[in-house]
N, C-alpha and C positions, 0 to 999 in steps of 0.2 A: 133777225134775218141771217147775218151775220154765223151762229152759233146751228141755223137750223142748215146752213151749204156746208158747214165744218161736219154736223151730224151726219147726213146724208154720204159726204164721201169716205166716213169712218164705214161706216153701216156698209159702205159697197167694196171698201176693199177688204173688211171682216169676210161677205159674202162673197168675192171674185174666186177662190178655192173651189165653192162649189159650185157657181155658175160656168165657169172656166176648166175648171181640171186642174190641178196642183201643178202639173207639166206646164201648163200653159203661162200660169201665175210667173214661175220661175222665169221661163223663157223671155216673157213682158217683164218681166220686171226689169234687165237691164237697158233692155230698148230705154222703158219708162226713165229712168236715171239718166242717159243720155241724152234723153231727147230734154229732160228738165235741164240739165246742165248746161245744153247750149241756149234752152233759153236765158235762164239767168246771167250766164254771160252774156249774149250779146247784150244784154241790155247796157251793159258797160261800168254797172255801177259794184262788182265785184271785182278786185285787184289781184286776189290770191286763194287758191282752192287748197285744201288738208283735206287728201282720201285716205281716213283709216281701213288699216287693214286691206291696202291694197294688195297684198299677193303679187300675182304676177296676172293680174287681170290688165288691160289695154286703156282706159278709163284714161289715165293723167296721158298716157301717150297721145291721145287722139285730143283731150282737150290740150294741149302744149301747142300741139299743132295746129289747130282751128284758131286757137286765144293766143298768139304770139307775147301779146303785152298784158294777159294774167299770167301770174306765177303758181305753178303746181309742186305740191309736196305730196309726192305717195309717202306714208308711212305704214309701218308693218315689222312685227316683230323678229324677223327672219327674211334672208334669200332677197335683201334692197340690193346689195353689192352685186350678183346674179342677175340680177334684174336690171341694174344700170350700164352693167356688160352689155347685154342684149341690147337695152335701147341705145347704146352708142353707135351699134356699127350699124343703127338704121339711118339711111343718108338725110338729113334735112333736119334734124330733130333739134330746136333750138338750144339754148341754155336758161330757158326757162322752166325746165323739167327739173326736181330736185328729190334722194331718194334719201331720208331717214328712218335707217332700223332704231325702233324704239320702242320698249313697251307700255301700250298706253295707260295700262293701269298704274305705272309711275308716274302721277302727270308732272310734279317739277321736273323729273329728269326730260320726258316727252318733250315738254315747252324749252327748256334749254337747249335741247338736238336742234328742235324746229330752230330755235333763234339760232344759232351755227348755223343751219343752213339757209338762214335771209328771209325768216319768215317774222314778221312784224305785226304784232299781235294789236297793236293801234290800228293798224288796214284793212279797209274791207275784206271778210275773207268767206266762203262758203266750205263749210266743212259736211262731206259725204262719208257716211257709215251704213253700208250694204250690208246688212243680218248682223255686225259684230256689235250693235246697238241692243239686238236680244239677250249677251252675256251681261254685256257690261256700259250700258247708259246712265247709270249715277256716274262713272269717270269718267264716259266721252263729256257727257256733260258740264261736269266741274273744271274739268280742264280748257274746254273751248268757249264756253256760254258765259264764262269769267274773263277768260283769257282773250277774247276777238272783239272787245265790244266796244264800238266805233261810234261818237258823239257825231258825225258830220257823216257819213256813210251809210246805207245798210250794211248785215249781214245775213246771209243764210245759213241754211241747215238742209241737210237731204238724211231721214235716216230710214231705213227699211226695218220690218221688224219680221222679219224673213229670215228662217234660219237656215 
């Protein structure tokens, strides 16, 4: 049963392009991410979120803000320093936001930035990968699915295969 609810939502989001419109997919798609993230967190059982390849998309801002007591790491290979200017001089914004440029196809180096910046690889953590999972998901993989995995916790995964 199990394996025929996993078929079926494969088969519809293969199919959501063309019952949808391409425009429509992309547009849903971030809602869909957000609206998964708060659930996951609220459930409380997630401590720390890694969005690769954040950019300068809103994503770690707005969950910083909602999840005061998760800790967020955007990472991204370029333009985090840029990007934590901006989010500084938004008023309210905890210090639970954390921004590591790092490239993730280095994953010891990756994992060494993230531990500098207080990320603990023993903790529950949910790690999101928006389309950069279509270049390169043998290393988001090896490096998180290795590196997060928690005997007394879950953890998640969000990866989009959207490019």
């Amino acid at each position: 049963m199990h394996f025929l609810n996993f078929f079926w939502r494969v088969v519809l989001w293969w199919a959501m392009p063309t019952l949808l419109g391409y425009d429509q997919v992309i547009k849903n798609r971030k809602w869909c991410i957000g609206a998964w993230c708060n659930s996951i967190l609220a459930s409380g059982s997630i401590e720390q979120v890694v969005i690769i390849a954040a950019g300068f998309a809103p994503l770690g801002v707005e969950l910083a803000s909602t999840f005061p007591a998760c800790t967020i790491f955007d990472v991204d290979l370029l333009n985090m320093p840029e990007k934590q200017k901006i989010c500084e001089s938004i008023s309210g914004l905890g210090a639970n936001l954390h921004f590591v440029e790092a490239d993730i196809t280095d994953t010891d180096k990756c994992v060494g930035l993230l531990n500098l910046a207080g990320w603990q690889g023993n903790r529950p953590t949910l790690v999101i990968c928006d389309g950069i999972s279509y270049y390169i998901f043998s290393k988001i993989y090896y490096c998180f699915a290795h590196e997060s995995k928690s005997s007394y916790r879950p953890s998640g995964a969000i990866f989009t295969h959207i490019a």
